[in-house]
C-alpha positions, -999 to +999 in steps of 0.1 A: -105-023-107-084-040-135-053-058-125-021-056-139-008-094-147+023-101-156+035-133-175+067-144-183+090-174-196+120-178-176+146-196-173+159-212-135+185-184-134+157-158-141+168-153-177+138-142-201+159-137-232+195-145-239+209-124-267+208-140-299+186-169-289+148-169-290+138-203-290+153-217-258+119-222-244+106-245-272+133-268-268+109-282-235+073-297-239+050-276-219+019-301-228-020-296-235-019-279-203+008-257-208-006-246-241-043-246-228-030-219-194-012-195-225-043-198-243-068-190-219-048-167-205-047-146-237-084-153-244-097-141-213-076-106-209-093-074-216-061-058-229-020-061-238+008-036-223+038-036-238+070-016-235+082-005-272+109-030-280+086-058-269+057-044-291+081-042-320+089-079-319+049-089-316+039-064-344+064-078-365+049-116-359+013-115-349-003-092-377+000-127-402-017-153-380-050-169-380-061-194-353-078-180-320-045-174-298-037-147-327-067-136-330-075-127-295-040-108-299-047-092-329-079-080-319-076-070-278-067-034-274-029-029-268-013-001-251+023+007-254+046+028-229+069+053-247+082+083-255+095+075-290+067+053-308+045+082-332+031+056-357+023+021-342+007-003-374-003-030-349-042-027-351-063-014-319-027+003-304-027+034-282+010+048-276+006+061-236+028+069-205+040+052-172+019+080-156-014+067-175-009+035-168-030+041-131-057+054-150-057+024-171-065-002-144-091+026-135-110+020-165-134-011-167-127-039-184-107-073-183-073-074-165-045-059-185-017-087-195+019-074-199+044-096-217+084-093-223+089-058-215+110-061-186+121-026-181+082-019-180+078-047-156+101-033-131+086+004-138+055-011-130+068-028-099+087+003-083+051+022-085+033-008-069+010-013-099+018-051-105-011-072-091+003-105-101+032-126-115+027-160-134+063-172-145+067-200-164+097-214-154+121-238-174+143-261-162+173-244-183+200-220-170+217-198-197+239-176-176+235-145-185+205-124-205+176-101-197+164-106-163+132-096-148+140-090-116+177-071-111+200-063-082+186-025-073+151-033-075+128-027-045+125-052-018+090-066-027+073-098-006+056-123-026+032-149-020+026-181-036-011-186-052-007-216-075+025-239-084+010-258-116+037-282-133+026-281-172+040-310-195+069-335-189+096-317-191+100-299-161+082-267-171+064-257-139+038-224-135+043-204-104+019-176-100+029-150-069+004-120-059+029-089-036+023-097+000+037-058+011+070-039-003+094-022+021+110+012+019+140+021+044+137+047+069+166+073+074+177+050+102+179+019+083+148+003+096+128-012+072+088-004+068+065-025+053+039-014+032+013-024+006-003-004-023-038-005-034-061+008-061-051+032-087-051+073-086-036+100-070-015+086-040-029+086-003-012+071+026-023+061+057-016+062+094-029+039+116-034+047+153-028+024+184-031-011+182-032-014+144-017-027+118-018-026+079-045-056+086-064-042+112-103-041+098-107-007+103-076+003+083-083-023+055-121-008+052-111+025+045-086+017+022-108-001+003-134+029+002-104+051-009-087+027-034-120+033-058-101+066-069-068+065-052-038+046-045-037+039-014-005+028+005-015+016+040+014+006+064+028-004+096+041+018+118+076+006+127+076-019+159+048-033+143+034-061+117+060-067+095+080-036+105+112-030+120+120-010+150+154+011+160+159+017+196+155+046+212+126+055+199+119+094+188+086+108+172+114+124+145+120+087+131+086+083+129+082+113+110+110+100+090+094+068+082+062+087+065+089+110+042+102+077+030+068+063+022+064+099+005+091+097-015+084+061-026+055+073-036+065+098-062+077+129-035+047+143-026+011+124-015-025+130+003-023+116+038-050+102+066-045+094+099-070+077+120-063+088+164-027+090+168-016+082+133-039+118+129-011+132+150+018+121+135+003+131+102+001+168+119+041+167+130+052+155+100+032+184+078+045+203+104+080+195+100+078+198+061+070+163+050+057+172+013+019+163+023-005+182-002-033+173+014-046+161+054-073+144+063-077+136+105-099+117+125-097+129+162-062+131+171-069+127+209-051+157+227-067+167+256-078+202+263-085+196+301-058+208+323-072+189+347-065+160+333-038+139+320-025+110+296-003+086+305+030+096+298+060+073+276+078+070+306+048+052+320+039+031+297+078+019+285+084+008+320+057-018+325+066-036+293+101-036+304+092-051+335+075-076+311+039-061+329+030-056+285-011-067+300-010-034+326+003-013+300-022-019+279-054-016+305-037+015+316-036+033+284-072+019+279-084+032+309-064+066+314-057+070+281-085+055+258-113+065+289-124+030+290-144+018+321-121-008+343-149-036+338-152-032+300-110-037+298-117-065+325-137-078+298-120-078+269-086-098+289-102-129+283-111-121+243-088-138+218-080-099+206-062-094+235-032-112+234-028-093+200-030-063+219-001-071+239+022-082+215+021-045+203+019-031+240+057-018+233+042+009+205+018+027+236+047+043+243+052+056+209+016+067+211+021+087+239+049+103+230+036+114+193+004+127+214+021+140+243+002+148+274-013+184+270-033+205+250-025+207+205+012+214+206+019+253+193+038+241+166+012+230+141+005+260+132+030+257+110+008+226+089+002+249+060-018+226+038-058+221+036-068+202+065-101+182+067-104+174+108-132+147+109-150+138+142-181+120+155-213+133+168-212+104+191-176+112+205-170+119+243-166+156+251-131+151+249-124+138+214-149+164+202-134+194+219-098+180+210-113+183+168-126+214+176-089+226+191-070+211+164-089+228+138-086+260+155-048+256+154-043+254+119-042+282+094-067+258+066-087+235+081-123+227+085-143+204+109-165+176+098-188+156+119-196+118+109-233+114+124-236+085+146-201+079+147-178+078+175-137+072+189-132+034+184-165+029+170-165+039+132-179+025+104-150+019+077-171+028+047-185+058+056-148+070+072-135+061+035-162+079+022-158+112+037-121+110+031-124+101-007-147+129-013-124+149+001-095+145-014-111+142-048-122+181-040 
């Protein structure tokens, strides 16, 4: 997968151009080094991005210079985003759209380099197709210009790679890779996400425990990001999630329509356990999923047995018992024997697992503690329910039930494969193949 680099000049004030002045940057000496990073930069990318106005200005300059910075740009294939360009005289240029810029980074090759073009830039951004900033900062503030980054823009989290000063004038390097974006939920709590890959968009839903990090999670999305955009998040009250008391399944539901619509209104969807169940309630309740993919959303079909309840579970972490709540939705809940949770209490995991004890409850509730609610009969889209051959009685019969409920689904088995013991490629696997049906 090619990634999408983006490098700038900038100014302290995060000016890139001021109106009427070009040359601000060459007043400062960026050094060998500062020449050598452009350079190599250039040299080593497989292809150039420009928005039009940007492409203009380099057509206009590059076409009559030798040396090997202008050759490299006179020779790399260079793609333009617009609507208006019909006749671009740069040699090697191919006039595309924002929408085949994801099948770009699909294609092999070097990484793509983008210049200038900052409404491009923050195009790119808003879609999450940026892998990487490296700003070249100047120790100059003009006040007002082009900025890269403007008030309105998402909220994105970035982290630090390199800080490289160049020269001896100031001029430092910083390069920043997205650490996770955030959209806002209909109740103002923030939710954390990160994007991955390049294709049609799938998110998904972790179940209990998880976060955007957990192994699991991060192995399937990494099977699915060879064809898809993946955006895997965390459920609010968790990772770098907010959380808005009281608690209701409906804001959760909410939460995965505002990833949806971030997303472009409308996107495939997985969920793993209970994420599997929320996925069903919100295609249930109209979220604009067009396709679902579940892995054993674990209702129960026994009426002799039972889950434990939200209730339950919300009152021994607010008697500040988060260790009990835990072994008891492992044990009642998860059908763990006692002696294998005794087990785990003294594994580094498990303190990990009670920081997030406060989310069981959400678990429950989104499950609830009977049989595959009546009401998803109403999830109208295609519907792969995935289960393991090595699955306790329940989680099989509980795939079988779900698929029975809805109006277009089908069962799959995963051979070998069991609740809580799955192997992330072969998950990602199935999943892939199947939305790429």
């Amino acid at each position: 997968m090619r990634k999408i680099i983006v490098s700038e000049f900038m100014t302290l004030d995060g000016v890139m151009e001021r109106p009427g002045e070009l040359g601000w940057a060459f007043r400062f000496d960026r050094g060998d080094e500062g020449h050598t990073f452009k350079s190599e930069e250039v040299t080593s990318a497989g292809a150039l991005l420009l928005g039009r106005t940007t492409y203009e200005g380099f057509a206009d300059a590059w076409p009559s210079r030798t040396g090997e910075f202008a050759d490299a740009m006179n020779s790399m294939p260079k793609y333009v985003v617009s609507g208006t360009l019909k006749d671009p005289t740069w040699n090697n240029t191919t006039v595309i759209s924002l929408d085949d810029v994801a099948e770009l980074k699909r294609r092999p090759g070097g990484d793509i380099l983008v210049n200038g073009s900052a409404m491009l830039v923050r195009a790119l951004a808003r879609r999450g197709l940026v892998d990487e900033y490296r700003l070249m900062v100047y120790p100059i503030l003009l006040g007002k210009g082009q900025r890269l980054f403007e008030e309105g823009d998402p909220e994105t989290a970035l982290r630090l790679v390199e800080a490289r000063p160049v020269g001896d004038d100031g001029v430092v390097v910083l390069t920043y890779r997205p650490r996770y974006h955030t959209v806002t939920s209909a109740d103002g709590t923030s939710i954390a996400y990160e994007r991955i890959g390049a294709g049609p968009v799938v998110i998904v839903v972790q179940g209990a425990f998880s976060t955007r990090q957990d192994p699991l999670m991060t192995g399937i999305v990494e099977a699915l990001a060879t064809g898809h955009t993946v955006v895997n998040y965390d459920r609010r009250g968790r990772g770098d999630s907010g959380d808005t008391a009281p608690y209701a399944v409906q804001r959760e539901i909410e939460d995965l329509a505002a990833l949806v619509e971030a997303a472009g209104g409308e996107a495939m969807v997985f969920g793993g356990s209970s994420g599997g169940a929320l996925a069903l309630e919100a295609a249930a309740a109209g979220v604009p999923i067009t396709k679902l993919a579940v892995f054993e959303p674990p209702y129960v079909t026994d009426p002799g047995r039972s889950l434990p309840s939200a209730e339950e579970l919300g009152a021994l972490v607010e008697e500040g018992r988060r260790g009990d709540a835990v072994e008891l939705f492992l044990t009642k809940g998860a059908e763990m024997p006692p002696e294998a949770v005794a087990g785990m209490k003294g594994q580094p995991f498990w303190p990990q697992m009670e920081a997030v004890a406060h989310t069981l409850a959400y678990e429950a509730a989104v499950v609830g503690g009977g049989p595959v609610p009546e009401r998803l009969s109403k999830v109208a889209v295609p519907t792969l329910v995935l289960a393991g051959s090595a699955s306790t009685e329940r989680m099989r019969t509980a795939a079988q039930a779900v698929t029975d409920r809805l109006p277009d689904a089908r069962l799959q088995w995963l051979e070998g494969q069991a609740h809580g013991q799955v192997d992330p490629a072969s998950m990602g696997k199935a999943v892939s193949e199947y939305f790429s049906e």
